[in-house]
PASEBA-1860 file (N, C-alpha, C; in nm, 3 decimals):
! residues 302
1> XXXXXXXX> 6.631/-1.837/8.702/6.766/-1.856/8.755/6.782/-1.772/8.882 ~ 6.828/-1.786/8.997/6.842/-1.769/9.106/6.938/-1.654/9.099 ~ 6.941/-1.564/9.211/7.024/-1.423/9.155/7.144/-1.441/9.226 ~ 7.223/-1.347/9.232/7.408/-1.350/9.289/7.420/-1.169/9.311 ~ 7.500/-1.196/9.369/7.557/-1.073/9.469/7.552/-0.950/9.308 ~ 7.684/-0.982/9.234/7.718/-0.944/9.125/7.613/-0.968/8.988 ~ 7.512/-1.014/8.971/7.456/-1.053/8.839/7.429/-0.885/8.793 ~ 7.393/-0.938/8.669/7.346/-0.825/8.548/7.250/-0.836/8.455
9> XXXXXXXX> 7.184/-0.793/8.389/7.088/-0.777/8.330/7.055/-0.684/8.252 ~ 6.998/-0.745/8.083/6.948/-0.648/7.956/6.815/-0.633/8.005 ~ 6.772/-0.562/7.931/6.573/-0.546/7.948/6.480/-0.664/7.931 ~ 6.536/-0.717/7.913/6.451/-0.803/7.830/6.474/-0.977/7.947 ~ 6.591/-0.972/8.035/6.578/-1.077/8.136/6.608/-1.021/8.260 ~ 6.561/-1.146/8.343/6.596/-1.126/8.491/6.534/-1.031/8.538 ~ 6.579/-0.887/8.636/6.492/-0.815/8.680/6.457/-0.740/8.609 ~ 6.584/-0.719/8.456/6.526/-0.609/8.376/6.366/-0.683/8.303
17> XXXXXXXX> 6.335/-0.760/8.290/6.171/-0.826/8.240/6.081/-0.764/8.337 ~ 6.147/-0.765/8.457/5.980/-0.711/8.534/5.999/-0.572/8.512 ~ 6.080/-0.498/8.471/6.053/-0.333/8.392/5.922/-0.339/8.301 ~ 5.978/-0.449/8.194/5.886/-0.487/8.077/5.743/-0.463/8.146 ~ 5.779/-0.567/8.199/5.611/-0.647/8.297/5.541/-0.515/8.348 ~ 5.587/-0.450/8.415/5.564/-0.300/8.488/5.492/-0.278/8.351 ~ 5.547/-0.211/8.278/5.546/-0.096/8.196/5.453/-0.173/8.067 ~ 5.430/-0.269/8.090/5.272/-0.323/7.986/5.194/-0.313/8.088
25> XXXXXXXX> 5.188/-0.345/8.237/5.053/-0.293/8.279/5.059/-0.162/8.320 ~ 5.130/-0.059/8.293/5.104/0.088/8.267/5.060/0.115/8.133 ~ 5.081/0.008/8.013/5.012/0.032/7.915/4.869/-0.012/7.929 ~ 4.800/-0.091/7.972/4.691/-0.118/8.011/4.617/-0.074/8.031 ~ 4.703/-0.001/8.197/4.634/0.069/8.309/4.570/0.195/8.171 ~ 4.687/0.247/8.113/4.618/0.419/8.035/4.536/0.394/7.923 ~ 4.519/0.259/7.918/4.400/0.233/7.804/4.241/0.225/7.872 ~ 4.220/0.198/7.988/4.128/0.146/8.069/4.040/0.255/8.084
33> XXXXXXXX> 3.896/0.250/8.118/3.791/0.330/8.118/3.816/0.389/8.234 ~ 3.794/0.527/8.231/3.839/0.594/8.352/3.949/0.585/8.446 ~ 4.054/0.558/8.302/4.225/0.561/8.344/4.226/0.658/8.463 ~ 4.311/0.631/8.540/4.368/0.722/8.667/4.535/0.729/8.635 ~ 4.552/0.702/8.556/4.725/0.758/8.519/4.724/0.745/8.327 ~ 4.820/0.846/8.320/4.869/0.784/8.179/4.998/0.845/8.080 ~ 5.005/0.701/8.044/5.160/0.685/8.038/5.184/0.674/7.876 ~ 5.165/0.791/7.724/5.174/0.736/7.645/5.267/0.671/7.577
41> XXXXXXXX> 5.431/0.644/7.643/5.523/0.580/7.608/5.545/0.452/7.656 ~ 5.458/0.425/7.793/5.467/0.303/7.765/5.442/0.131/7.669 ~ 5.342/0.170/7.589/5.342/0.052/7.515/5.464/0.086/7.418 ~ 5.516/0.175/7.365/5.608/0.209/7.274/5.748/0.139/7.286 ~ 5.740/0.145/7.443/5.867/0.123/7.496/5.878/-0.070/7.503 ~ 5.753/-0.080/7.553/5.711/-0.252/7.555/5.739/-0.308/7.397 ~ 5.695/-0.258/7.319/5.711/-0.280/7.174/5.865/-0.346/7.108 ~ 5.970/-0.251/7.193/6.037/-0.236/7.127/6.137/-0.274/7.197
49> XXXXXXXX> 6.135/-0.375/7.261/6.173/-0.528/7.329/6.204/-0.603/7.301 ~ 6.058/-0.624/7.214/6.091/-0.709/7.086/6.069/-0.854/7.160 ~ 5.962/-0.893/7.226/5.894/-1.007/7.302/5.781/-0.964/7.301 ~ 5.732/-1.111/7.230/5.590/-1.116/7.165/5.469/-1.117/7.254 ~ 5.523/-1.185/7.354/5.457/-1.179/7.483/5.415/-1.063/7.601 ~ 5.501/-0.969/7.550/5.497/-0.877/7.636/5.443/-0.794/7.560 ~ 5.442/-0.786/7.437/5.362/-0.687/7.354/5.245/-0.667/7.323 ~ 5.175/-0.863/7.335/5.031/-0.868/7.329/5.004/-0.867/7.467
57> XXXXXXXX> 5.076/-0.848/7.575/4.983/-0.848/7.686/4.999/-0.707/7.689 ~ 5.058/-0.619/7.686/5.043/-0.459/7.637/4.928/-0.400/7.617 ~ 4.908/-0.455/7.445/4.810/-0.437/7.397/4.671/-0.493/7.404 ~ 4.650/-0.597/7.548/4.514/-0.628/7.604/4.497/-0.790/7.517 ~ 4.583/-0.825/7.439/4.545/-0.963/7.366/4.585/-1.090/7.413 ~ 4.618/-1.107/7.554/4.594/-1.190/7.607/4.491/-1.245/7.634 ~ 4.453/-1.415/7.627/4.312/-1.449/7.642/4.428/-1.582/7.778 ~ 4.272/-1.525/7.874/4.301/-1.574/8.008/4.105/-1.596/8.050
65> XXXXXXXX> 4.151/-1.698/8.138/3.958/-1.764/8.188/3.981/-1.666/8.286 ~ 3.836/-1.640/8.311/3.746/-1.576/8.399/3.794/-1.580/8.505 ~ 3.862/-1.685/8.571/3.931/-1.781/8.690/4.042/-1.670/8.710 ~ 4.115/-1.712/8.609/4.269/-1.656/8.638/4.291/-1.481/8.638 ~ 4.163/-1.466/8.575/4.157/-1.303/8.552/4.192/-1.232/8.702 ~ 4.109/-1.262/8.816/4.115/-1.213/8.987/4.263/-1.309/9.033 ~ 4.333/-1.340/8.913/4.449/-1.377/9.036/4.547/-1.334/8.984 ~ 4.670/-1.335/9.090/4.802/-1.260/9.085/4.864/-1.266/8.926
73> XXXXXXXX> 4.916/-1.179/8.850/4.970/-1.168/8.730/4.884/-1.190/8.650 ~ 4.773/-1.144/8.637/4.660/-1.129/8.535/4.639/-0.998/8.446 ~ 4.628/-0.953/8.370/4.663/-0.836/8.324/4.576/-0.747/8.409 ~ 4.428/-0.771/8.440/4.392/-0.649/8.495/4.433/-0.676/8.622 ~ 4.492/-0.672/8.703/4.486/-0.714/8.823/4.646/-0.672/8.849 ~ 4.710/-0.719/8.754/4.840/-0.617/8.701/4.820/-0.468/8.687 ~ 4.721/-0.424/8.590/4.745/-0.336/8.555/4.669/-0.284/8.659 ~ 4.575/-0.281/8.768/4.519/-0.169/8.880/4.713/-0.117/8.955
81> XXXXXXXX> 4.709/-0.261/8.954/4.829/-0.264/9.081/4.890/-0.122/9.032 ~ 4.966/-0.141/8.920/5.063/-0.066/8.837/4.982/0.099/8.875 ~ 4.847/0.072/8.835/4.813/0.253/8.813/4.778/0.318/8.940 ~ 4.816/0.244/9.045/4.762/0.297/9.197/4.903/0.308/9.224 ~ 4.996/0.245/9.172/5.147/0.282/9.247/5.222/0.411/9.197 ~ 5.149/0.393/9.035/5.220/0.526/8.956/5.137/0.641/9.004 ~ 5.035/0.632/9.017/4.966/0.766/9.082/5.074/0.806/9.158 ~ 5.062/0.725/9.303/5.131/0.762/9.405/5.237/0.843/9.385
89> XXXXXXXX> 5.350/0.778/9.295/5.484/0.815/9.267/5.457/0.969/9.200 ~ 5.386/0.957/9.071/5.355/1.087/9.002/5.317/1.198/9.126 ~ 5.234/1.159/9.182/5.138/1.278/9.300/5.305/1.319/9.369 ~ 5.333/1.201/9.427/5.494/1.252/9.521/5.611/1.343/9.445 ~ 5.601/1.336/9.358/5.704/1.413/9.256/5.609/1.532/9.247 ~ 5.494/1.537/9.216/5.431/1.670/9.194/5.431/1.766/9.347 ~ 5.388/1.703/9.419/5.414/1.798/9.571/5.537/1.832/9.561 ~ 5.646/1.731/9.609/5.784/1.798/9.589/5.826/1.883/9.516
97> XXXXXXXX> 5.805/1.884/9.405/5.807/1.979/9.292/5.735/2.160/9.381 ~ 5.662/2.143/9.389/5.531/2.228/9.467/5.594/2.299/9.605 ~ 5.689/2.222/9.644/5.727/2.251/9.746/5.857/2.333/9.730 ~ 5.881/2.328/9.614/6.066/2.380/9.623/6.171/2.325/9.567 ~ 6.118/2.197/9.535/6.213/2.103/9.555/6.278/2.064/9.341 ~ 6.377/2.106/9.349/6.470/2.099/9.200/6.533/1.963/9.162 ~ 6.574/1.865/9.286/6.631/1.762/9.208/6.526/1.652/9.240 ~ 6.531/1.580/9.144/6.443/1.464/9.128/6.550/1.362/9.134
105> XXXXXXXX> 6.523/1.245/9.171/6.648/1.132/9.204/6.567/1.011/9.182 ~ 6.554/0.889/9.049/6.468/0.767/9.018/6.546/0.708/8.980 ~ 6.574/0.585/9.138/6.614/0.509/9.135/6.584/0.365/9.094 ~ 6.652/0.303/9.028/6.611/0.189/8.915/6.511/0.167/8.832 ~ 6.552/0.336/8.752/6.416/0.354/8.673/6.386/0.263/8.545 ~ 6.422/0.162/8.554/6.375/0.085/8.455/6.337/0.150/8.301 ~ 6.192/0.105/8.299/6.116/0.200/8.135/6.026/0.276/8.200 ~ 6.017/0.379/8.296/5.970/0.524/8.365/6.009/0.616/8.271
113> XXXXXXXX> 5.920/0.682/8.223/5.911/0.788/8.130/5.867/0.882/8.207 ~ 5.884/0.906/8.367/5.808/1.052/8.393/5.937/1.156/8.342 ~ 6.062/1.124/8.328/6.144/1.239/8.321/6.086/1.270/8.141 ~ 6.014/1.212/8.081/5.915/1.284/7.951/5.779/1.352/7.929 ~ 5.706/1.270/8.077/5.584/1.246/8.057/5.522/1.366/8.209 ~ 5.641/1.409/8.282/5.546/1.483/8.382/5.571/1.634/8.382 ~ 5.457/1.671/8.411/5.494/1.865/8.386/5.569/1.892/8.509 ~ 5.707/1.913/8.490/5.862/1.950/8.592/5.804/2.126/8.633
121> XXXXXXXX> 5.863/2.121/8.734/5.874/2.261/8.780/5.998/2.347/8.667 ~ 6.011/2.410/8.560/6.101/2.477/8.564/6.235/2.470/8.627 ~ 6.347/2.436/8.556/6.494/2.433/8.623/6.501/2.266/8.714 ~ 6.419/2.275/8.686/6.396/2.064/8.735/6.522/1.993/8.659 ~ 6.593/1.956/8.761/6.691/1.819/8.730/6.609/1.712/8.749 ~ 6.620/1.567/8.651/6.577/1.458/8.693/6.684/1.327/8.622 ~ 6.736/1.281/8.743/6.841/1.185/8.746/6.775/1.079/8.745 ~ 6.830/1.009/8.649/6.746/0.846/8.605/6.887/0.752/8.669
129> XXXXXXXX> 6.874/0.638/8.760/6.974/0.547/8.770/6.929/0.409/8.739 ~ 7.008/0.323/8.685/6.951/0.207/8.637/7.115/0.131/8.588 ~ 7.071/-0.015/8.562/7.197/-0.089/8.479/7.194/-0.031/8.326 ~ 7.343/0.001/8.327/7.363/0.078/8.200/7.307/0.015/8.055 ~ 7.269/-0.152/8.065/7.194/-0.182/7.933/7.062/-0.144/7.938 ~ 7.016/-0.146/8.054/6.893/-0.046/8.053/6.862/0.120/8.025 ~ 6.950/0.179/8.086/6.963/0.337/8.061/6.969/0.297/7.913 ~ 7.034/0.256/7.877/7.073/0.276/7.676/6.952/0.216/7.607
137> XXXXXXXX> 6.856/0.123/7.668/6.787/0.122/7.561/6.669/0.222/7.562 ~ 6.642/0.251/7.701/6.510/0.327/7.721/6.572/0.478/7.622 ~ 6.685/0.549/7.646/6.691/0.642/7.577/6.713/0.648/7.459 ~ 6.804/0.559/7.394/6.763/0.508/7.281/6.660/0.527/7.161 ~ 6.567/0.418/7.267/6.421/0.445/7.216/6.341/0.503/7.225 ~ 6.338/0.601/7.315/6.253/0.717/7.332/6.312/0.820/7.197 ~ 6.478/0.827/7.162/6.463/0.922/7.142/6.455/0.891/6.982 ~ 6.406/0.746/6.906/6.413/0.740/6.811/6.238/0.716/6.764
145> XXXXXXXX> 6.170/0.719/6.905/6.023/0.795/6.910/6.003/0.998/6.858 ~ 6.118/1.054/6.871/6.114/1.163/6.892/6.059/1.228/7.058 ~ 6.040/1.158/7.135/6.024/1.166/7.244/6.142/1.303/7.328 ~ 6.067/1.422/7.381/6.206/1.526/7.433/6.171/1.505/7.603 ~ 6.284/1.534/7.655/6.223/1.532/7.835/6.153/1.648/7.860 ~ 6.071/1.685/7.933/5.999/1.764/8.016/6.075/1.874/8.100 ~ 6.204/1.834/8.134/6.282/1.903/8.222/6.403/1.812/8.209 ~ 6.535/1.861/8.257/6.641/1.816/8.265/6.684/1.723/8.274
153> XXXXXXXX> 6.716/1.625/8.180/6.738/1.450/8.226/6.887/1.420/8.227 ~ 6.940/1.331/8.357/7.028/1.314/8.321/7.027/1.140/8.385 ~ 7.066/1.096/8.305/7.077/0.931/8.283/7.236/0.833/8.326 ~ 7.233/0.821/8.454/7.338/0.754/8.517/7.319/0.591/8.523 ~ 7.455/0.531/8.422/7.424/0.417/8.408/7.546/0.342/8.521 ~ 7.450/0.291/8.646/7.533/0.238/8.739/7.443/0.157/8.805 ~ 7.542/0.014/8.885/7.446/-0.093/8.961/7.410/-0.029/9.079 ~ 7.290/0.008/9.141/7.235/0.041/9.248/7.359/-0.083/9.393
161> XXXXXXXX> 7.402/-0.146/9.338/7.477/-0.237/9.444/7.568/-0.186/9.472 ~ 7.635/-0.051/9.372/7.788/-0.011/9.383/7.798/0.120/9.435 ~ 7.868/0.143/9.385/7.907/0.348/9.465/7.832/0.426/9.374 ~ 7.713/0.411/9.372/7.592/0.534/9.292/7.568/0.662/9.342 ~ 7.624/0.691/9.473/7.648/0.813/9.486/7.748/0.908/9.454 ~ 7.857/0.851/9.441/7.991/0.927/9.340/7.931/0.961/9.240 ~ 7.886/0.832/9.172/7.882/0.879/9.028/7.709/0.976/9.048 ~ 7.629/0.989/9.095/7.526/1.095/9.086/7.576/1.218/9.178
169> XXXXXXXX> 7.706/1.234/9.298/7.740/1.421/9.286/7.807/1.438/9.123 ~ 7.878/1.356/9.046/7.999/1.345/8.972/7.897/1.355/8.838 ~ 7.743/1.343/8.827/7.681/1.385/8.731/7.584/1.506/8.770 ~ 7.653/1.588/8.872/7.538/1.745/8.911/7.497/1.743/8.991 ~ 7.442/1.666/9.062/7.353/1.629/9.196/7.445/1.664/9.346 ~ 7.357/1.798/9.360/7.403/1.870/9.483/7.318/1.817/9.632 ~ 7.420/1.773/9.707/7.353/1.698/9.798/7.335/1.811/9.940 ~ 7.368/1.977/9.864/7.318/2.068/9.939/7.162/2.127/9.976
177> XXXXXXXX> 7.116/2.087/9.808/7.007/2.126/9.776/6.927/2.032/9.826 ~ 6.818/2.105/9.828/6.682/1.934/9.875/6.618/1.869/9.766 ~ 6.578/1.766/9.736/6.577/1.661/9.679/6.489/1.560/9.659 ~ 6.441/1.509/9.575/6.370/1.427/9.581/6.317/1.294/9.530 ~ 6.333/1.181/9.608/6.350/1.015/9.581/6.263/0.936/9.586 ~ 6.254/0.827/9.507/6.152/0.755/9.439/6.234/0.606/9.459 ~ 6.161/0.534/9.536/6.240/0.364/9.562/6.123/0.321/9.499 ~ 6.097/0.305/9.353/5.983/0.177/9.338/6.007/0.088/9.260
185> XXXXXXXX> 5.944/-0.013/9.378/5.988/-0.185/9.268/6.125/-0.192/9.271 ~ 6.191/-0.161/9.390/6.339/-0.166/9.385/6.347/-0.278/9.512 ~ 6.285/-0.305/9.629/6.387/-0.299/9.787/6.359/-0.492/9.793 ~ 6.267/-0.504/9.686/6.278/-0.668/9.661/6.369/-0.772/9.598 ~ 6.434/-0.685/9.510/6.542/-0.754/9.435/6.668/-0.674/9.492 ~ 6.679/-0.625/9.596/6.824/-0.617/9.680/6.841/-0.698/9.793 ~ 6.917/-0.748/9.841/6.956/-0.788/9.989/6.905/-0.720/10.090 ~ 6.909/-0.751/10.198/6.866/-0.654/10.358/6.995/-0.540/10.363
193> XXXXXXXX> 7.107/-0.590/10.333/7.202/-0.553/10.360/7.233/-0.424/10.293 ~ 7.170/-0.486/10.113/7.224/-0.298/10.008/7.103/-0.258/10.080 ~ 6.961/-0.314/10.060/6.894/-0.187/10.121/6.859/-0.100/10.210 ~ 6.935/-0.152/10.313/6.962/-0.076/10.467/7.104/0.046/10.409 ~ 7.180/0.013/10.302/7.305/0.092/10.288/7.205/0.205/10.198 ~ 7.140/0.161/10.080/7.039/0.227/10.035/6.977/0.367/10.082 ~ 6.934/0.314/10.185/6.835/0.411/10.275/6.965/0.534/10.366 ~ 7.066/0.473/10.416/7.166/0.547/10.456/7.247/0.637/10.374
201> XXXXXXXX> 7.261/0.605/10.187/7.306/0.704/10.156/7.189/0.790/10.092 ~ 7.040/0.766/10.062/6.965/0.844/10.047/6.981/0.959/10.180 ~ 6.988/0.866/10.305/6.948/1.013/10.435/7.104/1.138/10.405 ~ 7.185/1.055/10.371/7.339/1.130/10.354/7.304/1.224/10.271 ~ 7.229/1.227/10.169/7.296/1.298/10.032/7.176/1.374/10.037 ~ 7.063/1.379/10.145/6.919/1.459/10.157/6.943/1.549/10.241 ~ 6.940/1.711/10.164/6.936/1.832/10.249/6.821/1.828/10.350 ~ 6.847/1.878/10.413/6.699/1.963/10.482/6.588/2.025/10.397
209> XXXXXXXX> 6.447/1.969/10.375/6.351/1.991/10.270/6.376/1.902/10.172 ~ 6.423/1.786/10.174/6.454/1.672/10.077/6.291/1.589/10.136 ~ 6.241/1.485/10.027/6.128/1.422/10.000/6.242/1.247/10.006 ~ 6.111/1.150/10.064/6.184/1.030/9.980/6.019/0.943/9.965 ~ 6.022/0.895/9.875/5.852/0.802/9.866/5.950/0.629/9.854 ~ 5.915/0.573/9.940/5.991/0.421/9.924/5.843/0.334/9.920 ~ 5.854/0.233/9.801/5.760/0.127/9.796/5.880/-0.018/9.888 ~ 5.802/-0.061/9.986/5.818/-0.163/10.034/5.725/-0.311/10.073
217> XXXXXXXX> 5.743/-0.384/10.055/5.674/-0.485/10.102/5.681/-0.575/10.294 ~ 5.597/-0.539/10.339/5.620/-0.540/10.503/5.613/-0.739/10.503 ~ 5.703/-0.743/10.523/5.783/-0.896/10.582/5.798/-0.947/10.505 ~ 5.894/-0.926/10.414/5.916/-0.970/10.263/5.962/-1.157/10.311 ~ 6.022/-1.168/10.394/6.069/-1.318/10.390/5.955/-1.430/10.443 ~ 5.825/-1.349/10.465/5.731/-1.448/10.493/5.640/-1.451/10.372 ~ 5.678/-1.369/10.268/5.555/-1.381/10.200/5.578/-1.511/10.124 ~ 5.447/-1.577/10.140/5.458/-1.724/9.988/5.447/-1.736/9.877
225> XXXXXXXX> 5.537/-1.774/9.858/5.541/-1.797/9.677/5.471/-1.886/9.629 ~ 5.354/-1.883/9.631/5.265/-2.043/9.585/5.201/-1.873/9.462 ~ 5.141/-1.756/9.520/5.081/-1.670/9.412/5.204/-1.671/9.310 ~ 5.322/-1.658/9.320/5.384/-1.638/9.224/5.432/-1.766/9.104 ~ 5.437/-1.857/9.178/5.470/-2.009/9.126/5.331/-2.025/9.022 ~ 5.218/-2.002/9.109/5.107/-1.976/8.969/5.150/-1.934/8.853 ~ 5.167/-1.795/8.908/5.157/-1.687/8.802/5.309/-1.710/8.700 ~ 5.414/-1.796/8.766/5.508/-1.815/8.704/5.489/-1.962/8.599
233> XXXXXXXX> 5.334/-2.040/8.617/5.291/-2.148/8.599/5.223/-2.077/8.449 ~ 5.149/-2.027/8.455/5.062/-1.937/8.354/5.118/-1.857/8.209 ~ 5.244/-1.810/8.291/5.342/-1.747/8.205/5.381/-1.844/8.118 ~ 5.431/-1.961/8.177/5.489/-2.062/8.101/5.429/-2.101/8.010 ~ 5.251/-2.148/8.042/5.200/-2.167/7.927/5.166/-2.116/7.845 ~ 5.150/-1.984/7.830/5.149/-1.858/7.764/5.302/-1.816/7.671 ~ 5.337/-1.926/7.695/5.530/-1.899/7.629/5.606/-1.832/7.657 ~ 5.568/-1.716/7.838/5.664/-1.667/7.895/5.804/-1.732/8.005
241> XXXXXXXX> 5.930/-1.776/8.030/5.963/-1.807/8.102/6.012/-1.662/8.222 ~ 5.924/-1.678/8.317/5.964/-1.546/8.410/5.902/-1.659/8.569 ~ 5.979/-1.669/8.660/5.961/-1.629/8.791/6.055/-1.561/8.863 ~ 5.909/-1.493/8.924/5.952/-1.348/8.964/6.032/-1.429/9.145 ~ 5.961/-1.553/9.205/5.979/-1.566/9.344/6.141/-1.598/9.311 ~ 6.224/-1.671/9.185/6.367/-1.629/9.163/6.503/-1.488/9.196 ~ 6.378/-1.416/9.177/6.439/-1.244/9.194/6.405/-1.218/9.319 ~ 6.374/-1.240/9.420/6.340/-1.167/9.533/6.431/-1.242/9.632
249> XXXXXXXX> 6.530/-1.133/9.707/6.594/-1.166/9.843/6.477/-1.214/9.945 ~ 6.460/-1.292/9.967/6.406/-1.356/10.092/6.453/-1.398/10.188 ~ 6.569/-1.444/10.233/6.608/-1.525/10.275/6.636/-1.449/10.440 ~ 6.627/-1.342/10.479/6.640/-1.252/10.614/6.532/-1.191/10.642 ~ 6.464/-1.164/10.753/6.399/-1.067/10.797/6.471/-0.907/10.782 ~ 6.381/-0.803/10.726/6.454/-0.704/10.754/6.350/-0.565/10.790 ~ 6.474/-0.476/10.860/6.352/-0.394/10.950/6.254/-0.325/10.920 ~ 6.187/-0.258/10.961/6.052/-0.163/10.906/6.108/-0.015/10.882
257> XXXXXXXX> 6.075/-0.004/10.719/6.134/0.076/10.716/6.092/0.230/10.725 ~ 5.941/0.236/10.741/5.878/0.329/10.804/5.980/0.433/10.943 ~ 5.947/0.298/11.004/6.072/0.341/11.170/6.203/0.383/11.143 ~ 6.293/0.320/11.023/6.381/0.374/11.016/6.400/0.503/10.959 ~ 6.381/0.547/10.894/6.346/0.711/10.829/6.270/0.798/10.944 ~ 6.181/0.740/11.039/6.073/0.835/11.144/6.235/0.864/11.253 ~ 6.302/0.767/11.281/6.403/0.776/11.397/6.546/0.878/11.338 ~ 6.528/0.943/11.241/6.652/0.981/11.178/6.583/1.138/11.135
265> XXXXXXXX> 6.493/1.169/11.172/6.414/1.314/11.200/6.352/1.332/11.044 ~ 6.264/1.222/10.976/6.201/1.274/10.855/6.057/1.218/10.930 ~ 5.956/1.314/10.876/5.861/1.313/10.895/5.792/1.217/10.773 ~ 5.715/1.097/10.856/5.647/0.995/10.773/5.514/0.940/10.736 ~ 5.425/0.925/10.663/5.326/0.889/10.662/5.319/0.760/10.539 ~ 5.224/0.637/10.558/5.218/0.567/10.481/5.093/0.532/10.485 ~ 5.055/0.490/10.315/4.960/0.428/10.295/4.999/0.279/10.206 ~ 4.883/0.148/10.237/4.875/0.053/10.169/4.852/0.045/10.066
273> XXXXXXXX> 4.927/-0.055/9.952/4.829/-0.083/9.810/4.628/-0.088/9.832 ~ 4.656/-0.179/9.904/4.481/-0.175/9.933/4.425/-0.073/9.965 ~ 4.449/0.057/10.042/4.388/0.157/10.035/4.419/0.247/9.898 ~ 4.550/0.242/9.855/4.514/0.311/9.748/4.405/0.286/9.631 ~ 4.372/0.159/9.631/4.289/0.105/9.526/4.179/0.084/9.546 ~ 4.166/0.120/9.674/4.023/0.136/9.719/3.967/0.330/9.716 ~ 4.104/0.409/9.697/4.064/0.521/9.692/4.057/0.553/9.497 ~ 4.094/0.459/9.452/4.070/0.418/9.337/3.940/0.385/9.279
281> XXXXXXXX> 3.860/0.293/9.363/3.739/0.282/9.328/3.777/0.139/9.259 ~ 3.893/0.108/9.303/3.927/-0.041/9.201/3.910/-0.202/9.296 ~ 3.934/-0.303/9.230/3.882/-0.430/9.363/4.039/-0.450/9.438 ~ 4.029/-0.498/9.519/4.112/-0.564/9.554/4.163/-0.718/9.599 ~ 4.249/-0.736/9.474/4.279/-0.907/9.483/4.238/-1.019/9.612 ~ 4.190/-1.113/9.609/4.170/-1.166/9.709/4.292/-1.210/9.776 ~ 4.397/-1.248/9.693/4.531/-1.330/9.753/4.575/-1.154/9.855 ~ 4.593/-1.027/9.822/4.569/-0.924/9.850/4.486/-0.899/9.978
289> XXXXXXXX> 4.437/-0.931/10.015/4.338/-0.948/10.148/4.412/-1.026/10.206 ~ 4.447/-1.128/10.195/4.492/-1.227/10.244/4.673/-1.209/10.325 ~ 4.701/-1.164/10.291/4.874/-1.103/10.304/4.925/-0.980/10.347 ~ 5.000/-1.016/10.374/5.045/-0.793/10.453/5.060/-0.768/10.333 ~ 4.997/-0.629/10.296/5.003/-0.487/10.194/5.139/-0.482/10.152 ~ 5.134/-0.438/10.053/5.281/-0.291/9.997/5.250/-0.200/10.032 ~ 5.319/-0.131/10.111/5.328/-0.011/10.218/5.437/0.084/10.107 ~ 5.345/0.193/10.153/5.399/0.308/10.061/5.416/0.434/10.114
297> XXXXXX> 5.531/0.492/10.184/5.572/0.564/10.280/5.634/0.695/10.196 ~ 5.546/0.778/10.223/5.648/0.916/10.183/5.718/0.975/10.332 ~ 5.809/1.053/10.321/5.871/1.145/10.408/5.911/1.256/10.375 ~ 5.953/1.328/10.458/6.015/1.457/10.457/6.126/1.474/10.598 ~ 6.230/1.522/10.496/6.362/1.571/10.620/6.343/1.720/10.655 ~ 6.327/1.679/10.777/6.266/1.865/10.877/6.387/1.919/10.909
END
C-alpha cells in the first residue's frame, strides 16, 4: 500500500516490517562464521512478532536456489548488508562515547537493542525515538526477556514527522551538551521535505562536540525498482506480502547530504556500503556494483 503524509504503523506492517526484516538479518548476521557484529536480542525480538515468515528467515530456514541466494533480499545478502551497517553505527556510538560525548539520540529505532546490548560510557543517556506501537512492543519484550539497558534508556514514543524535538528536551535531552545521532534506515521512508527539516533540527539541538552518523542512499529517485519488485516477487511466494519500493519517497530529487552538514561547520567523512563490506572481507552484490552505494557519513560539530 502506497504511503501518506500522516500514515502509521504496528511492527509487524508497513515500515514497521522492515524493522522485522532488519533485525532477522542481524539475527543471521550474529549466527554466521566469523560474525563481525552481534546482536543476542535480535532473533528474540523477531520471534515475538509472531510472523512465521520472519522467524524462519531469522533462524536461517529459508530454502532459496543458488540463483536467488546473490540477489537483493536473500538472507545472506541481507544479512552482510545488515552487519556492515551495524558495525558502522556500533563503532560511531563507541568513538562518541570515547570522546566525551553523554547523550546518545536513535532515531527510528525500530527493534535496535544497542541501548541493551552496547558497553555505554558511564552516566550515558540513550534516547530511543520511534512510533509509539513500536516503542511499546520492543520494551515490552525485552523486558519480559529479562533483558536490563546498559546505560540510561529513555524511550520517546513520537512520529519522526512531528515536533520530536519538544518532546526529546521535555524527556532530558540537553541540547547544551554534545550529543550523539544515528539516522539509520530512516531518510528513505521520509519525504525530501521532513528530511531536510530532519537534518536542521538535528544541527539545532547539536552542541559544539556533538557526533551525527546519517545512512543515506545517493539519488534515491533514480534508483530502480525492478531489484525490489523481485525481491517483493519472492516474498510473495514465500507467503510474505512486503514491497519495500511502496515505502520509499521517490518521487523528488533531493540534495547531498554529505554537503549539507560540511557547509554548516561539521566536519565530514563518508564511506560506501561497498567499501564497508569489502573491509569486511564480505562479496558484494552484483545489482550493488551496478548502482550508486549507501553512503554512510559521520560528522562532527567543531
Amino acid at each position: 500500500m502506497p504511503r501518506t503524509d500522516d500514515d502509521t504503523w504496528s511492527i509487524a506492517e508497513s515500515v514497521g516490517a522492515t524493522a522485522v526484516m532488519v533485525a532477522a538479518a542481524r539475527a543471521i548476521a550474529t549466527k554466521a562464521e566469523n560474525a563481525i557484529i552481534s546482536d543476542q536480542f535480535a532473533e528474540p525480538l523477531v520471534n515475538a512478532v509472531g510472523v512465521e515468515f520472519w522467524s524462519k528467515f531469522a533462524a536461517g530456514e529459508i530454502a532459496i536456489s543458488e540463483e536467488d541466494e546473490r540477489q537483493f533480499g536473500s538472507p545472506t545478502v541481507m544479512a552482510n548488508s545488515m552487519a556492515v551497517r551495524t558495525r558502522f553505527f556500533d563503532e560511531f556510538f563507541a568513538s562518541a562515547g570515547q570522546s566525551g560525548v553523554r547523550q546518545a539520540v536513535i532515531l527510528a529505532s525500530g527493534l535496535d537493542s544497542r541501548a541493551y546490548r552496547l558497553p555505554w560510557p558511564e552516566g550515558t543517556t540513550v534516547f530511543e525515538l520511534d512510533q509509539p506501537q513500536v516503542i511499546e512492543f520492543k520494551t515490552d519484550t525485552l523486558a519480559a526477556l529479562g533483558a536490563e539497558p546498559t546505560a540510561k534508556r529513555v524511550a520517546i514514543p513520537v512520529d519522526l514527522r512531528h515536533d520530536w524535538p519538544k518532546a526529546l528536551v521535555e524527556a532530558g535531552f540537553d541540547p547544551k551538551s554534545p550529543s550523539s545521532w544515528s539516522v539509520e534506515g530512516l531518510t528513505p521512508y521520509l519525504p525530501a521535505e521532513a528530511e531536510l527539516l530532519l537534518y536542521e533540527r538535528i544541527d539545532e539541538l547539536s552542541a559544539p562536540g556533538s557526533w551525527v552518523a546519517v545512512e543515506y542512499i545517493e539519488h534515491l529517485h533514480e534508483l530502480p525498482t525492478d531489484r525490489f519488485q523481485a525481491a517483493a516477487k519472492r516474498f510473495a511466494e514465500l507467503g510474505l506480502d512486503l514491497d519495500m519500493s511502496n515505502l520509499f519517497y521517490r518521487d523528488e530529487e533531493r540534495g547531498d547530504t554529505t554537503e549539507w552538514f560540511a557547509e554548516r561547520g561539521w566536519a565530514t567523512e563518508t564511506v560506501t556500503s561497498s567499501q564497508l563490506l569489502a573491509q569486511a572481507d564480505l562479496p558484494i552484490p552484483d545489482h550493488q556494483r551496478q548502482i550508486s552505494n549507501t553512503i554512510y557519513l559521520t560528522s562532527r560539530k567543531e
